[in-house]
N, C-alpha and C positions, 0 to 999 in steps of 0.2 A: 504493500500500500504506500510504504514513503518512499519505493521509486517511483510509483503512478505522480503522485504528485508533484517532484523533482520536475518527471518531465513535462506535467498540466503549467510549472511554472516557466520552464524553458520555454514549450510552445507561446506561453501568453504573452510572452515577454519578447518574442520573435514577432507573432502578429503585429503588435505594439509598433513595434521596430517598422514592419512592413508599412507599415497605416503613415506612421509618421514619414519616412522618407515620401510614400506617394501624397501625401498634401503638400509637403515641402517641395517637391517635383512640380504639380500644380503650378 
């Protein structure tokens, strides 16, 4: 279970990442 989540906060922290460069791109 505390790998599930390691990687729930890697991926959300990746999204994040993604979201913010494509506004900044914008």
């Amino acid at each position: 279970m505390l790998g599930y989540k390691k990687i729930c906060i890697k991926f959300h922290s990746l999204l994040h990442v993604l979201h913010f460069s494509k506004e900044k791109g914008d």
